[in-house]
C-alpha angles and dihedrals in degrees: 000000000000083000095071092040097060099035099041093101096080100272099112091130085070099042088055092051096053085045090050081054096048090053089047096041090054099047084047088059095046090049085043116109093173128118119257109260093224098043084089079063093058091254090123114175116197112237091253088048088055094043085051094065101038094061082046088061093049099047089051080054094052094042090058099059085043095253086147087171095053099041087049086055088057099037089055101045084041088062092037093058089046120013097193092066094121099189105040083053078038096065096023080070092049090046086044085046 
């Protein structure tokens, strides 16, 4: 995994601290009601497509912090909302693996 990759050098208090953001910032987006900033540019996601990425965040998040159940779980709901997200069904397939 690129996690381990990029976070191998002893720095894992401040990986867990960029997973623990990606988790929040991901339950934050799925709470979220407001209107995407970039829609009044014509980049209009539709609101499965949005809840799609935000469960992708969060199971980044998980798979950091090696919560392989509860990134599959993401991952999973990520591809289920929008079947074309190529890396959240991507790295589901490695954790199924």
């Amino acid at each position: 995994m690129f996690f381990i990759l990029i976070f191998g050098d002893g720095k894992s208090r401040e990986a867990q601290e960029i997973f623990d953001g990606l988790i929040s910032l991901g339950k934050q987006r799925l709470q979220s009601t407001e209107a995407d900033f970039f829609a009044k540019f014509g980049e209009r996601e539709t609101p499965d497509d949005k809840l799609s990425n935000a469960y992708y965040l969060i199971g980044l998040g998980y798979m950091g912090k090696k919560m392989e159940s509860e990134a599959a779980k993401m991952f999973t709901e990520a591809v289920r909302l929008n079947i074309n997200h190529v890396w959240a069904a991507k790295y589901l397939s490695e954790i199924q693996n």
